[in-house]
N, C-alpha and C positions, 0 to 999 in steps of 0.2 A: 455016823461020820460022813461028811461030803465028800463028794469026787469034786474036782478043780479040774476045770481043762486047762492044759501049758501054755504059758506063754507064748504069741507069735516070735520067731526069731527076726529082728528089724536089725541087728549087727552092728549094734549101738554098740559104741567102745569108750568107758570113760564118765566124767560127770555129765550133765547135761543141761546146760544154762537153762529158764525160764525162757517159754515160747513167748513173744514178741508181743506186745498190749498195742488195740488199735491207739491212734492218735487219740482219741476223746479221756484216754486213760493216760496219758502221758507223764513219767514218771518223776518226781519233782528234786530238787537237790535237799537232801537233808542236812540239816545243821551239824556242827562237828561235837562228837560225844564229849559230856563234862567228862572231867576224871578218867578222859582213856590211856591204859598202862602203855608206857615209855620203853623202848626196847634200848638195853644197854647190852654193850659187850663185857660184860661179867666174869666169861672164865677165870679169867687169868687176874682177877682182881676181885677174891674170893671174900675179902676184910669188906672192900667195896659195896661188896652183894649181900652182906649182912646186914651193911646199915646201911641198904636201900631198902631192905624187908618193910614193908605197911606196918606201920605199928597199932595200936588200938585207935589212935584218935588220927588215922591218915585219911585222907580220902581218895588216897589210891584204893581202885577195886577191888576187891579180893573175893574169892570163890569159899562159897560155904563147903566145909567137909562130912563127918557125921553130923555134925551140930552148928547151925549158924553162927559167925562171929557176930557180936553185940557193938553198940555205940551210942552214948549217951544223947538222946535225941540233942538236947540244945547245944550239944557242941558240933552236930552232924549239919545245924541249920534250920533244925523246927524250933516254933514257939510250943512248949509242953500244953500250954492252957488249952491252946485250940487244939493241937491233935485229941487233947480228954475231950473235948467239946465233938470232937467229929468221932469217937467212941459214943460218945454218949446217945448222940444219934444212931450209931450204929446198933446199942444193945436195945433202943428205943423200938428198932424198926427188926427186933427178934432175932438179932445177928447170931451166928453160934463164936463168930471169930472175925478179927480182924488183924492184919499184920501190914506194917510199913517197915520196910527196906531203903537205903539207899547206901549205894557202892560198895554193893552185894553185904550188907553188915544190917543187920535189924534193928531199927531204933526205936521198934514203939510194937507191944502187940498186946492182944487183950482174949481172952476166951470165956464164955457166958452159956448158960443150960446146961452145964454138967460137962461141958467139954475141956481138952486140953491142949497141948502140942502134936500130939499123936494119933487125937482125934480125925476119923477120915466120914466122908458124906458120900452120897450123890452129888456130882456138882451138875448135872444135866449138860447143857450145850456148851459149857466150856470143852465138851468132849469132842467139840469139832473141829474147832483148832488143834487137838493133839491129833485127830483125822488128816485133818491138811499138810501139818508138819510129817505124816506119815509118807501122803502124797511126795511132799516136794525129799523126802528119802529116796521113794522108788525112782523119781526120774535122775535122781542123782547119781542113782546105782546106775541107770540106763535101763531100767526092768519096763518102764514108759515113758509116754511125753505128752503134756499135757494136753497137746491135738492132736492126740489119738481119740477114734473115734471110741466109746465106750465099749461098745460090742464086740471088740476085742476080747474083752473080758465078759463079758452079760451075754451069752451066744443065744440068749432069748431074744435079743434087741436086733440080731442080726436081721435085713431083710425089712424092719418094721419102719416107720417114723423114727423110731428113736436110736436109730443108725445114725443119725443127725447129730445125737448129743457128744460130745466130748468130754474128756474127763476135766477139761478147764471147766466148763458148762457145770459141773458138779460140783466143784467146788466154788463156784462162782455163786451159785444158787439162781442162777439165772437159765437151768435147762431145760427148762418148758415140760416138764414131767407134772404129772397128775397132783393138783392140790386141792384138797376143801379140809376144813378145819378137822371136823370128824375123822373125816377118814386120816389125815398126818397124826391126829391128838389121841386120838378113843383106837381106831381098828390097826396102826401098826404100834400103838404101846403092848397089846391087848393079844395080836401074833404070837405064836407061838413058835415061826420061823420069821421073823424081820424082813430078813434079806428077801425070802421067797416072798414074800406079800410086796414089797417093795417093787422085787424085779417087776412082778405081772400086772402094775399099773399102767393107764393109758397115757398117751402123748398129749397133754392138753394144747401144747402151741410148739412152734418152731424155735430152736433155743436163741437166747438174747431178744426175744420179744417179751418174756415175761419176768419179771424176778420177783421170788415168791420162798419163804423162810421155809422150804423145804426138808421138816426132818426123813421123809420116807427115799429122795434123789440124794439125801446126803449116806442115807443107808447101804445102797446100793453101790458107796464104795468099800464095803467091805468084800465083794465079788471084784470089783477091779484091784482092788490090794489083793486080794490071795490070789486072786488068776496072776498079774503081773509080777509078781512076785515070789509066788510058791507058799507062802509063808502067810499064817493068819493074824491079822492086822493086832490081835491081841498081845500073841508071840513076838512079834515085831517091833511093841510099843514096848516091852517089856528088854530087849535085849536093845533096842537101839537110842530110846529116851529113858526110862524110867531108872533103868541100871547108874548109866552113863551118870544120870545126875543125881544119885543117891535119895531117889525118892522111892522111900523104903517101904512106906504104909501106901502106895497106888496101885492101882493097878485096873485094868480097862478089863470091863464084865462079855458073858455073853447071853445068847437069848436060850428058847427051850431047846433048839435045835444044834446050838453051839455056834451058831456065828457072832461075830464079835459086833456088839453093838457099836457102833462109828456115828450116830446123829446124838446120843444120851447114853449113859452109863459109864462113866471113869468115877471111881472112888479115891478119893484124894484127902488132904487136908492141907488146911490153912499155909503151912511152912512147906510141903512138898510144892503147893505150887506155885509159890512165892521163887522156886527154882526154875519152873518150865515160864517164868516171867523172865528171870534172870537170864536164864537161857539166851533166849530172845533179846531181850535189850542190850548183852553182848554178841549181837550180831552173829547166834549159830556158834558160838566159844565155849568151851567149860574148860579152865585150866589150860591146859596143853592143848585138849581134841578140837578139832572143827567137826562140831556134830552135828551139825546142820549147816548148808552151804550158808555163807552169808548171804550170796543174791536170792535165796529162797525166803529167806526173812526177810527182805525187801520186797519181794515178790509179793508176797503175803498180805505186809502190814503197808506197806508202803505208797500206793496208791490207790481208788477205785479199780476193783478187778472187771465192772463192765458197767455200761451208759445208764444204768437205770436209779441205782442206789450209790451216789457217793459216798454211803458209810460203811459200805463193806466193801472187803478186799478176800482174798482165799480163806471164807471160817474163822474170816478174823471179824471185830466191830472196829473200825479207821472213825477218825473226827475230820474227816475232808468235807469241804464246803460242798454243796452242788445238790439236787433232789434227792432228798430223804424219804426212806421206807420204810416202815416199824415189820416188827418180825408177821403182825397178821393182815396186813395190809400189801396184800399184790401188787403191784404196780408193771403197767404195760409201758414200751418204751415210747409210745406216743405220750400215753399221759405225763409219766418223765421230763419229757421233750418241751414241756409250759408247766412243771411244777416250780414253786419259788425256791431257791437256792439257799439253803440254809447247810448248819454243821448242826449235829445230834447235840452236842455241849457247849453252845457257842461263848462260854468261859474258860473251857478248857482248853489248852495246847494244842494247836492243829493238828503235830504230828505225834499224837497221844492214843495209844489203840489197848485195847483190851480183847478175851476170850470174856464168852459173857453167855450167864444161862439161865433159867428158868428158875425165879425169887431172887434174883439179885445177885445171884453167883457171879464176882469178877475177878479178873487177873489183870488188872490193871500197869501199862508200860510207859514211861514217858521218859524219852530220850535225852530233853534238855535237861530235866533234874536229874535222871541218874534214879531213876526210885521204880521200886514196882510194890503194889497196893494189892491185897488179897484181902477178899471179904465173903465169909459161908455165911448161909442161913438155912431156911427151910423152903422147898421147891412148891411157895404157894404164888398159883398166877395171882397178876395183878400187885405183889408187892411193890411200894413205892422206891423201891432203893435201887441204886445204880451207879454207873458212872456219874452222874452229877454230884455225889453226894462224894466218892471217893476223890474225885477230881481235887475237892477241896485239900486235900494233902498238899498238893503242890500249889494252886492258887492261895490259899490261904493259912495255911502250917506251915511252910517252907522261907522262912523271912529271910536266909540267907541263899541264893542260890549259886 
């Protein structure tokens, strides 16, 4: 079992808004949610509050309970033909599952190779968004803040170069932490302690000069979650997301040594996380709870988290315009500085962002339709499937928006 050193006491009281993005990152106005529930004064108008209830075909929102509410796609506002048409694609390209949602009610899903509803996978780096939204728990607790230096937690880093990094820097994937393909892919799958292989890597650069799809500096916060915290980022995910939204078959793995894998390892399936989407597209809501701040989901999904990659935000993948980086392609903030300005889907929705992993794993979110897209497969690099292909739910199956 590990020793955890304690938390410093910084006498933090309360939530803790998001630390402040340079200008270059500056945060945009987002459009007003379709379908956002109406708050009415109901007590005392009990007759009222009955037949305001969402009925089957409302497109007021509703939150799934044990089991999704359903909705006939073409009264929801798809063409039936094309969503089979973008199935079809999807069992073409070895999908295990595919599910469409909109105004939390399922209108379309499909399961292929022997799978079902209850089926759960590896979904690999979608696990880093359920990492990040762990993050944006702790500072909300007050337990850190994201310009804390890391070494707070890492007491290896104290003292070194990587005194420098911060825990924004982490989740940013921008903290100059040691990368070469091998060593992120083959010698920390391959560990037998994660987190220890991780901490004792070198300072390749100062952070926000490099950004670099880091699974061994996204590892490394599972030392700043249990240090910050007390509590192991598994146990954490399990009592503060996974419970809350009835996602019954997940649950986040560990390595030989018992630390909780935070760059790859969450077992899920298709409908569980068709909820931590839903989540999200209500703004941090499930029900009654505010389970996540809203400004953390903003924080997150909501703009460039640093100058290098417009398409990523906190472990999340964003569709912002601006110099794109693919997951094995480094890019330095010179090179940045003169790449051409493009969006990862420049058909898709701007402010359309996804969790997204290795073979095509996506949690697909897009705010102006109201919809979240979940598609598993098998975690082989190089599959062609992606947000392009899911996209098409809402550019081209969505005829009524």
């Amino acid at each position: 079992m590990r020793v955890r050193h304690a938390a410093a006491e910084r006498g933090r009281a309360g939530a803790t808004a998001p630390t402040a993005r340079p200008a270059h990152t500056a945060r945009r106005v987002r459009p007003a949610r379709r379908g956002a529930p109406v708050l009415a004064a109901t007590l005392a108008l009990p007759l009222v509050a009955a037949a305001c209830t969402p009925g089957p075909d409302s497109d007021a929102p509703v939150y799934p309970g044990a089991d999704w509410a359903r909705r006939d796609a073409a009264e929801a506002g798809f063409d039936p033909a094309i969503l089979e048409d973008i199935a079809a694609e999807a069992e073409a390209n070895d999908s295990a599952c595919l599910v469409v949602t909109r105004h939390g009610r399922i209108v379309a899903d499909w399961y292929w190779n022997g799978t079902n509803t209850d089926s759960t996978q590896e979904v690999f780096s979608v696990t880093k968004s359920f990492t990040s939204t762990l993050v944006g728990l702790a500072q909300a607790d007050g337990d850190l803040a994201l310009d804390d230096s890391a070494s707070e937690y890492v007491p290896a880093w104290a003292g070194t170069p990587a005194a420098a990094v911060t825990v924004e820097d982490l989740i940013s994937n921008d903290s100059g932490r040691h990368w070469d393909l091998q060593t992120d892919y083959l010698g920390l799958t391959s560990a037998t302690n994660r987190t220890a292989f991780a901490v004792g890597l070198g300072q390749d650069a100062a952070p926000g000069q490099v950004w670099a799809y880091n699974n061994a500096a996204v590892q490394t916060l599972d030392d700043v979650l249990s240090g910050a915290t007390g509590q192991e980022p598994a146990a954490m995910a399990a009592e503060r997301l996974l419970g809350p939204l009835g996602m019954a078959d997940s649950r986040m793995t560990t390595d030989g040594a018992g630390n909780t894998n935070t760059y790859f390892g969450l077992r899920s399936s298709c409908q569980d996380l068709a909820r931590f989407g839903y989540l999200f597209l209500r703004d941090g809501r499930w029900e009654d709870d505010q389970v996540v701040p809203a400004d953390w989901v903003e924080a997150a999904t909501g703009a460039p988290s640093q100058a290098i990659n417009a398409g990523y935000g906190y472990l999340w993948w964003i569709n912002e315009e601006g110099p794109i980086t693919g997951p094995l392609d480094p890019t330095t903030l010179e090179q940045a500085a003169t790449a051409p300005h493009r969006r990862v889907v420049p058909t898709a929705p701007a402010d359309m962002y996804r969790a997204q992993g290795l073979g095509g794993q996506v949690v697909q979110v897009d705010t102006g339709s109201d919809t979240v897209v979940v598609r598993l497969g098998p975690g082989t690099a190089g599959t062609p499937y992606g947000m392009a292909h899911t996209s098409r739910v809402v550019t081209e199956a969505l005829v009524d928006p």
